[in-house]
LUMDRENRO-402398 format. One record per residue (C-alpha): residue in three letters; z, y, x. Coordinates in Angstrom, 3 decimals. Layout:
N
    r        zz        yy        xx
  Ala         Z         Y         X
...
***
This chain:
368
    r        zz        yy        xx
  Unk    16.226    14.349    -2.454
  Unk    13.490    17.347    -2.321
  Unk    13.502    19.721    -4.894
  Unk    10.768    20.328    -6.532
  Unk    10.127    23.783    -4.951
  Unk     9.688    22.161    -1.598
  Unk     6.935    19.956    -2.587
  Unk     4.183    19.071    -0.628
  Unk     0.493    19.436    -2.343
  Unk    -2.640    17.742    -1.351
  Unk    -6.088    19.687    -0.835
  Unk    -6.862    18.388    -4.448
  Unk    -3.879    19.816    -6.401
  Unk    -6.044    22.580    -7.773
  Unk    -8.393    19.888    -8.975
  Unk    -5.924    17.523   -10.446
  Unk    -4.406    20.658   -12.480
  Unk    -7.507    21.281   -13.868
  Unk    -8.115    18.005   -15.136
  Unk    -4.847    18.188   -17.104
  Unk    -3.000    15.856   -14.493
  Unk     0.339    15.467   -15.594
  Unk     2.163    16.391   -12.049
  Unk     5.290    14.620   -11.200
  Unk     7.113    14.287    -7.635
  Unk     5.968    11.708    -5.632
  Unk     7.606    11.083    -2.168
  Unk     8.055    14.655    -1.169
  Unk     4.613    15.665    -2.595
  Unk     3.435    16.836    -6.363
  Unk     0.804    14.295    -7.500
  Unk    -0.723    13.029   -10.557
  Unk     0.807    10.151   -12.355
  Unk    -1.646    10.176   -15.071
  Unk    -4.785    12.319   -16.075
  Unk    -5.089    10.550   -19.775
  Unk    -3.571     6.910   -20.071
  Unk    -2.410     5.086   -17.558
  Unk    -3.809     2.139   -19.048
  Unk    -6.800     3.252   -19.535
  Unk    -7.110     4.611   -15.932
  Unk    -6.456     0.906   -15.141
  Unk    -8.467    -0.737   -17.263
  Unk   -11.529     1.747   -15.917
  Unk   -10.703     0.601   -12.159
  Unk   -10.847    -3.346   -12.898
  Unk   -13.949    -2.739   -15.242
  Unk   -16.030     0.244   -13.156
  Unk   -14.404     2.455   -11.016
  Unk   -11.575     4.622   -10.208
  Unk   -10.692     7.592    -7.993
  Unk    -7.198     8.301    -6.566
  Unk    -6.194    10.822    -4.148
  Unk    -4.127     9.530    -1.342
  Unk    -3.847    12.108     0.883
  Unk    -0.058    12.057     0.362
  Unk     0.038     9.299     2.789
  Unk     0.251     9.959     6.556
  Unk    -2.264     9.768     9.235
  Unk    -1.265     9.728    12.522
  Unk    -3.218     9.086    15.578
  Unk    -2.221     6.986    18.856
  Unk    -4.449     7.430    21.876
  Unk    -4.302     7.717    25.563
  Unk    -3.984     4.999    28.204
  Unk    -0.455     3.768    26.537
  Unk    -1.590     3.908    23.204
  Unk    -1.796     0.038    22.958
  Unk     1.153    -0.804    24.774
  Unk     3.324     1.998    22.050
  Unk     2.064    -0.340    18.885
  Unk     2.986    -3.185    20.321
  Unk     6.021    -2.104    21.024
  Unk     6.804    -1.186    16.827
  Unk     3.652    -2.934    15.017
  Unk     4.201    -6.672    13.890
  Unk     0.918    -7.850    15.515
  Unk    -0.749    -6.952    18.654
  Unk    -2.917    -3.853    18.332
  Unk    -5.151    -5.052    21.296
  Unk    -5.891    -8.272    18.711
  Unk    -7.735    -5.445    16.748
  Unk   -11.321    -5.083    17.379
  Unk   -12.882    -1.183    17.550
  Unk   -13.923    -0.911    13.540
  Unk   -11.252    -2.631    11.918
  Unk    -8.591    -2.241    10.406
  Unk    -5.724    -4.424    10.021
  Unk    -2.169    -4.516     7.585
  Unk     1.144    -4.851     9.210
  Unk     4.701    -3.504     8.911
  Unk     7.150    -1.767    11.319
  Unk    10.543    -2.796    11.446
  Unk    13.736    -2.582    13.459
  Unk    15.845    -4.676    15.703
  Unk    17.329    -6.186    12.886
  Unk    13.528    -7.292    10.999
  Unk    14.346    -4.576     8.050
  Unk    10.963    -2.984     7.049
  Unk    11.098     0.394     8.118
  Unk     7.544     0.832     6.429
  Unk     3.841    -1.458     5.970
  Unk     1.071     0.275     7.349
  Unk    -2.512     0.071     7.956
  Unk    -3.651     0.009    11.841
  Unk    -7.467     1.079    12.346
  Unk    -8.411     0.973    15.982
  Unk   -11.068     3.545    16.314
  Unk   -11.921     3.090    20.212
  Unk   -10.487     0.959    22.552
  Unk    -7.637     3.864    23.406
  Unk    -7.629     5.427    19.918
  Unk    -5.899     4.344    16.797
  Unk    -5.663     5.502    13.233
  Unk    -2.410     4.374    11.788
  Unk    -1.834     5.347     7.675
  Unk     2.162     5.214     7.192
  Unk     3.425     5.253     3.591
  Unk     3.914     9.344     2.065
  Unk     7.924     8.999     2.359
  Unk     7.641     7.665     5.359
  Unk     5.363     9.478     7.377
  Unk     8.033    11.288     9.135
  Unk    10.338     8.048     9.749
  Unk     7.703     6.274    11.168
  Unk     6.257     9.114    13.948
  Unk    10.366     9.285    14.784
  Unk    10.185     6.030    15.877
  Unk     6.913     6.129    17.579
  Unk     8.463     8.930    19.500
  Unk    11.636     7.471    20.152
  Unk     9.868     3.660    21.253
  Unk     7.228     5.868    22.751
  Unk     9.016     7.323    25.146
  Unk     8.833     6.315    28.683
  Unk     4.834     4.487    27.985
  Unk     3.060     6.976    29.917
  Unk    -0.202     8.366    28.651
  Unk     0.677     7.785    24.945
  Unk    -0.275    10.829    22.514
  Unk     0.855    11.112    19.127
  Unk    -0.518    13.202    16.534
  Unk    -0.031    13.981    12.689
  Unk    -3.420    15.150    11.523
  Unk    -2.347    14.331     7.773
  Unk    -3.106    18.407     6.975
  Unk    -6.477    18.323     8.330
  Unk    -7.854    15.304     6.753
  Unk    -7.434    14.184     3.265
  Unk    -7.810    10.470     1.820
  Unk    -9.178     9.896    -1.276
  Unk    -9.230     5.821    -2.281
  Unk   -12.632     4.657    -4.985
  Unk   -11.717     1.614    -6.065
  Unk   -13.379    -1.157    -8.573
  Unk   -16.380    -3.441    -8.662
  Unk   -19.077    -0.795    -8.624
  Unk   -17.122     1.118    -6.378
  Unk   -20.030    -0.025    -3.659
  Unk   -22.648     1.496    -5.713
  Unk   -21.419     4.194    -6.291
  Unk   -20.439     5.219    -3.284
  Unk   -24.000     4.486    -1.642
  Unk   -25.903     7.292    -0.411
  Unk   -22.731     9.274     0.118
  Unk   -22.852     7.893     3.144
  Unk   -25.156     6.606     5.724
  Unk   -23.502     3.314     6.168
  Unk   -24.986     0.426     4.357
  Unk   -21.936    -0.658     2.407
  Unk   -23.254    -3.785     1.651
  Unk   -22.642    -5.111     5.142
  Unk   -19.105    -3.400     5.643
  Unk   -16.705    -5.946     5.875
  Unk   -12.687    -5.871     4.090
  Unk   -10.933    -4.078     6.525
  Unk   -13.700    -2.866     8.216
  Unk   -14.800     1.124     8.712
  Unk   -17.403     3.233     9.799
  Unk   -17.015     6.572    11.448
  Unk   -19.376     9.616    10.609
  Unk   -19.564    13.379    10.793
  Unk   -19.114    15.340     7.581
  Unk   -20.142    19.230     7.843
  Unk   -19.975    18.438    11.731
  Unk   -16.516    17.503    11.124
  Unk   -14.974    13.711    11.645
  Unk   -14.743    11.367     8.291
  Unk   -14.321     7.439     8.210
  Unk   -15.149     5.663     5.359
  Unk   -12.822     2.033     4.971
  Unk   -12.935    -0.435     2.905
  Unk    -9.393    -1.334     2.004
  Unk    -7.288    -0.784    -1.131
  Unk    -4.109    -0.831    -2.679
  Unk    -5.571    -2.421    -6.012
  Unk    -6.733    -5.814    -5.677
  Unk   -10.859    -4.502    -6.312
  Unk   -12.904    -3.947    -3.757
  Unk   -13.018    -0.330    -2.886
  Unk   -13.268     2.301    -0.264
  Unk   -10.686     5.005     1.025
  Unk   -12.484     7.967     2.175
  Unk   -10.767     9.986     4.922
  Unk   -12.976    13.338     5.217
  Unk   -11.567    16.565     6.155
  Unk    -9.555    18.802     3.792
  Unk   -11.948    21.479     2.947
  Unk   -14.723    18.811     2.031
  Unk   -12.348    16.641    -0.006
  Unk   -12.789    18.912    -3.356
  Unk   -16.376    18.458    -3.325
  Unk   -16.636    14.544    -2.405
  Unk   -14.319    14.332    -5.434
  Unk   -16.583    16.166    -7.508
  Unk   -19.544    13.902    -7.016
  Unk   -17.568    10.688    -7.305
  Unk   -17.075    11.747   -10.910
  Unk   -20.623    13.149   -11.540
  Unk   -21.113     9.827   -10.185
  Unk   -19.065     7.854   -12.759
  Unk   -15.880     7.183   -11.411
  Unk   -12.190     7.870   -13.557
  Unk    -9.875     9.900   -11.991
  Unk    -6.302     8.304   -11.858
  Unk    -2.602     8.615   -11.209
  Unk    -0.292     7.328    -9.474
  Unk     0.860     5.659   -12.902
  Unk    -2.350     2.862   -12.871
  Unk    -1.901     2.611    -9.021
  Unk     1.296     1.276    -9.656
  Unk     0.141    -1.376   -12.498
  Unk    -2.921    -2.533   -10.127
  Unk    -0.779    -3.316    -6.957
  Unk     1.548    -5.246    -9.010
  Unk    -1.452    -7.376   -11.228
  Unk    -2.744    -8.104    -7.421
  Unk     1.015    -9.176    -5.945
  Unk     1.360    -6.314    -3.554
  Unk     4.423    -4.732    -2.559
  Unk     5.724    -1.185    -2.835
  Unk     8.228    -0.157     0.054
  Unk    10.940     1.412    -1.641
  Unk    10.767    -1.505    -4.572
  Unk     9.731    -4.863    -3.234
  Unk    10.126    -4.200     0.646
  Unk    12.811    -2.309     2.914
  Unk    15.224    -1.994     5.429
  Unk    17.581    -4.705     3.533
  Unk    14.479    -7.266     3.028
  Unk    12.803    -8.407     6.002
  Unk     8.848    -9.813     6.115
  Unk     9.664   -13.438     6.128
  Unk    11.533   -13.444     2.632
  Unk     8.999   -11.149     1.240
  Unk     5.854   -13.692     2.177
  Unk     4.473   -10.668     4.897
  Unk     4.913   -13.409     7.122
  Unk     0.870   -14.636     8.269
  Unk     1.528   -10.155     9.355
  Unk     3.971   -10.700    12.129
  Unk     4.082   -11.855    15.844
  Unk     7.438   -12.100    16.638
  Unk     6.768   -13.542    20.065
  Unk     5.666   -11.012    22.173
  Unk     7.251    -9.542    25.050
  Unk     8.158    -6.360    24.452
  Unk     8.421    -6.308    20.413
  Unk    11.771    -4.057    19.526
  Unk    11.884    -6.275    16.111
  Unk    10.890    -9.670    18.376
  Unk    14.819   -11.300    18.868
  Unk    15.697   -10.077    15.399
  Unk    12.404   -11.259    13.412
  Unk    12.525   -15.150    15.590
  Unk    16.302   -15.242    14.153
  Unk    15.109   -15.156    10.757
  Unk    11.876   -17.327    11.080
  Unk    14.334   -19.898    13.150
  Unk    16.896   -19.865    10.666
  Unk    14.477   -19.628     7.500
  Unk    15.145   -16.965     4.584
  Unk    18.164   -17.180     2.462
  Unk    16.023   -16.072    -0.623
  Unk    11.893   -15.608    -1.358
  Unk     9.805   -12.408    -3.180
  Unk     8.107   -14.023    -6.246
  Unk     6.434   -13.203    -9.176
  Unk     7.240   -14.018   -12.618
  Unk     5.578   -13.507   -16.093
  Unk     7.685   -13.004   -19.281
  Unk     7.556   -15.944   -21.425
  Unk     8.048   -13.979   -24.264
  Unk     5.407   -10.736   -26.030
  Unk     8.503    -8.343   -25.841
  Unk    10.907    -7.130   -23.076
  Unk     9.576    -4.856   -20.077
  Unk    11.138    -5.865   -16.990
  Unk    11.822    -2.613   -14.662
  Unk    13.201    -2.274   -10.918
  Unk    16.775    -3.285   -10.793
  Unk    17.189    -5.790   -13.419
  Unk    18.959    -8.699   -13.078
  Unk    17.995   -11.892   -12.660
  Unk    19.925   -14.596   -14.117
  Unk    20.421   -18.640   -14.254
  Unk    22.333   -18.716   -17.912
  Unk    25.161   -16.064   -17.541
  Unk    24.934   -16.239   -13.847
  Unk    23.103   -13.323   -11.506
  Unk    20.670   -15.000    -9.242
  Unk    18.196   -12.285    -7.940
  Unk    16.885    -8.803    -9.162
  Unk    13.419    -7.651   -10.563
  Unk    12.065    -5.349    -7.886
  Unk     8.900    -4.203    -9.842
  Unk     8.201    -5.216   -13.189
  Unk     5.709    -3.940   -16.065
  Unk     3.170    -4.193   -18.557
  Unk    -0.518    -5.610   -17.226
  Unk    -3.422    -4.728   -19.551
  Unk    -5.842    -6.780   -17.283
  Unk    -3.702   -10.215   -18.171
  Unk    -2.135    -8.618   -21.625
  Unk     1.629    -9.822   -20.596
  Unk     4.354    -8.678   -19.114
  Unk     5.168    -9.288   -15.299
  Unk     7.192    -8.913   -12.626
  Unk     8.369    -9.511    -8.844
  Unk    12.008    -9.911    -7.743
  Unk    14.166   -11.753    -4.602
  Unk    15.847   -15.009    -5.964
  Unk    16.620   -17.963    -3.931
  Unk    14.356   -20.381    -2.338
  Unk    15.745   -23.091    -4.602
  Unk    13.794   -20.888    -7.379
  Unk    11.114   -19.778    -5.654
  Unk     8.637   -22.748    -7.231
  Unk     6.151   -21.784    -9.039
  Unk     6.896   -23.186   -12.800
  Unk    10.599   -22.185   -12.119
  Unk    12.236   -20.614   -15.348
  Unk    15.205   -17.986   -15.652
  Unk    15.653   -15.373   -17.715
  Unk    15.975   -11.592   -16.837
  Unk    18.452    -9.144   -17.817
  Unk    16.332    -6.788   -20.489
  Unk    18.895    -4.575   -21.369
  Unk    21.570    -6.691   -22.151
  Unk    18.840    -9.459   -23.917
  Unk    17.675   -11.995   -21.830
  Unk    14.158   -12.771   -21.700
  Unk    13.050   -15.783   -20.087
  Unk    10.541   -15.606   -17.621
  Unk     8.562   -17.741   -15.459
  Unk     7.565   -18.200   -11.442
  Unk     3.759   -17.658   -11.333
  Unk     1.966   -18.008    -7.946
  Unk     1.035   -14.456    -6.545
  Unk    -1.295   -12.492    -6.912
  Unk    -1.211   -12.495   -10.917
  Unk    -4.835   -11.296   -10.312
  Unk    -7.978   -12.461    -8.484
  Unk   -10.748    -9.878    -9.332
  Unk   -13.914   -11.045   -10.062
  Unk   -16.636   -11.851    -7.166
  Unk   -20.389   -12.316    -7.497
  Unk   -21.756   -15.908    -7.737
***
């Protein structure tokens, strides 16, 4: 556990402070978790737009000669399947087909990638590029997390706003797609991915700019917010948080990251242990579930049960202001993995019965 003296800060500490962020530790780094209501922070990404700094979550580069033949030795799909421009989710697992950590891969030339590791597990995941690494000549790694920050604008007029702050014309960037430009002479790449279900951009531009790109994003409209609503938008749009929903004792075929992985290529360190499992078939299935009931918050570790007996456990579980009810995701077994499947979940000591509901709990809203 790191004490809070030996916190990491982001470039935008100073500005989070003086917006009256409430601070909080956050994988090894001090972060916001709120700036006013973390509802309300929510509500503004679904309904405008909202501004979250990221830059608590690595960035590590992968170039050289052997940069290709290093991911494909640790990431679940083939890096060379990744066209210069895009970007593209996976996770990284071991022998066994635990989830080390999910990632996003951008491939920014045809020997240079981008990959953007999870904040506690930045350092995990450049150990095992090291240790998998070594031996593929002509493969350089590099942690360049310090020098550039990563701010993420996310909602439906996140495009808008963003427009003119760049030279791209957003309005042909595809999902997953980024652009590459020079900020203050000085490398910044402009994606458009997301950890919310909106659409949305994540802006990596370097650290001594970041302040200032900030500052116009809100002159521009956009709600600053904490980790707090980050958390309640990746659960409304089904996606999972490593340390929660996904880790080393869940592997991606019971947690639906299956259409992620190709466990069939030679060379793969998770290949023979990830083909066991799709072979065999998961024992048990990630789903979500609504609460049937207006009262009872389900939270991370609560159990899951068929009458009086334990079935599964709530992984993440909360309060959604977009759908005004109370959800959840947990690991129960495929025989109640249907969607329309009751069972009720361990509330502190009340059981509330709940319901399967197809994933993601929200679809945001797309022009006609």
């Amino acid at each position: 556990m790191v004490g809070e003296a030996n916190l990491k800060r982001t470039p935008l500490y100073g500005t989070h402070v003086g917006l009256g962020g409430r601070m909080v530790p956050f994988g090894g780094w001090e972060m916001p978790v709120q700036y006013t209501s973390i509802l309300d922070e929510a509500r503004a990404v679904r309904m405008k737009a909202g501004l979250f700094d990221v830059s608590h979550m690595g960035r590590v580069t992968i170039e050289g000669a052997g940069a290709a033949t290093l991911l494909s030795r640790v990431f679940s799909s083939s890096p060379t399947a990744v066209k210069v421009g895009r970007g593209r989710y996976g996770v990284i697992c071991t022998p066994e087909g635990g989830i080390l950590d999910d990632c996003i891969l951008y491939r920014r030339a045809e020997q240079r990638f981008l990959l953007v590791p999870n904040a506690s597990n930045a350092d995990p995941v450049v150990e095992w590029l090291r240790r998998w690494g070594s031996g593929v000549s002509d493969a350089r790694i590099a942690v360049i997390t310090p020098s550039l920050a990563m701010v993420a604008l996310q909602g439906p007029v996140a495009a808008s706003m963003l427009q003119g702050l760049t030279s791209a014309d957003l309005s042909t960037l595809r999902t997953f797609s980024f652009v590459e430009e020079k900020d203050k002479g000085a490398d910044s790449i402009v994606a458009r991915t997301g950890y919310t279900g909106e659409d949305g951009f994540e802006l990596m531009v370097p650290s001594g700019n970041v302040a200032g790109v900030w500052k116009v994003l809100m002159e521009r409209g956009a709600t600053p917010c904490g980790l707090g609503a980050r958390d309640v938008l990746r659960l409304e749009a089904g996606l999972p948080l490593h340390g929660n929903d996904i880790g080393l004792t869940t592997n991606p075929y019971e947690a639906g990251l299956e259409r992620f992985v190709d466990p069939d290529r030679e060379g793969y360190v998770a290949g023979t242990g990830l083909r066991q499992i799709r072979d065999t078939g998961p024992s048990r299935k990630l789903v979500g579930f609504k609460l049937l009931g207006r009262s009872g918050i389900t939270r991370h570790g609560y159990p899951i049960m068929d009458g009086s007996k334990p079935i599964g456990e709530v992984t993440s579980g909360g309060y959604s202001p977009t759908l005004d009810m109370n959800i959840g995701m947990g690991y129960v077994p495929k025989s109640y993995a249907a969607p329309g499947t009751r069972f009720a979940v361990d509330v502190r000591g009340r059981l509330a019965e709940a319901e399967v509901a197809p994933l993601p709990f929200y679809h945001r809203r797309r022009d006609p």
